[in-house]
C-alpha positions as CSV (number, residue, x, y, z in Angstrom):
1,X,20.9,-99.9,-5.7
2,X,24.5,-98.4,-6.3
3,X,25.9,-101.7,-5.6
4,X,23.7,-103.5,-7.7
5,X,24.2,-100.9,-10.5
6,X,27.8,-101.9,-10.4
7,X,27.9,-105.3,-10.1
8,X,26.0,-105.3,-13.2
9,X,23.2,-107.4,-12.1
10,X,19.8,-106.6,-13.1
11,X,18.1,-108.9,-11.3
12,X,19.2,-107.1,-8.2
13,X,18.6,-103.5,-9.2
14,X,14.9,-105.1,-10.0
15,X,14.5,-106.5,-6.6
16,X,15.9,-103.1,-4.8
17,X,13.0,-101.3,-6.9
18,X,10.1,-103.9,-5.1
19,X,12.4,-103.9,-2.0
20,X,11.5,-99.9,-2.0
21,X,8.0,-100.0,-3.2
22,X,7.2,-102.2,-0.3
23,X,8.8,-99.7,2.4
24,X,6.8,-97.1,0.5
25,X,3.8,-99.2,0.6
26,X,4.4,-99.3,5.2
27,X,4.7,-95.7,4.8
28,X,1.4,-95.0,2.7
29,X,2.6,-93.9,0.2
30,X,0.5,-95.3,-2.6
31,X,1.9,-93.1,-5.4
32,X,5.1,-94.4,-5.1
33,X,4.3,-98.1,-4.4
34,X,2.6,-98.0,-7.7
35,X,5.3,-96.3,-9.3
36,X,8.4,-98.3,-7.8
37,X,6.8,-101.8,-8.7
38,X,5.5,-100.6,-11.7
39,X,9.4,-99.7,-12.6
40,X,10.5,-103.5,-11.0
41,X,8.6,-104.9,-13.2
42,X,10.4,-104.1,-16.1
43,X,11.6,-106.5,-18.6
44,X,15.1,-105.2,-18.9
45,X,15.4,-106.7,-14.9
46,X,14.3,-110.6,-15.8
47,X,13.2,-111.1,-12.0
48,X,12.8,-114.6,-11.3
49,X,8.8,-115.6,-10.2
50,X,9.1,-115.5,-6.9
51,X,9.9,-111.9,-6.9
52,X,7.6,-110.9,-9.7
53,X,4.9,-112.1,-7.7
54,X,6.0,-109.7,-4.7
55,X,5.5,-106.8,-6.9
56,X,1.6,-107.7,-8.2
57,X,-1.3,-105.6,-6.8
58,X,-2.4,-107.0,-3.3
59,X,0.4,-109.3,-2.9
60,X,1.6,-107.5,0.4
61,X,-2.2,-107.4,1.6
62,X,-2.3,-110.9,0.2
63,X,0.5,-112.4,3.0
């Protein structure tokens, strides 16, 4: 997240959020998978589709 912080890109820093709430979401964490994606989501990241779609409800069951 540092890196991405630095480098300016917010597309990246929105990624590392669903990156996280999916290692939260293999540790059973529900709480924080909801919170993390919620938080990747955000506007201010402008993900691209692909990864917007990682981050919606059931996606990870979906795979």
């Amino acid at each position: 997240m540092e890196w991405a912080q630095e480098a300016d890109a917010p597309a990246m820093q929105g990624y590392v959020l669903l990156k996280k709430s999916q290692m939260a979401y293999d540790d059973a964490d529900a709480g924080r998978v909801l919170s993390l994606a919620r938080a990747g989501l955000h506007e201010r990241w402008r993900l691209p589709a692909r990864a917007s779609v990682a981050a919606t409800p059931g996606a990870r069951a979906r795979r």
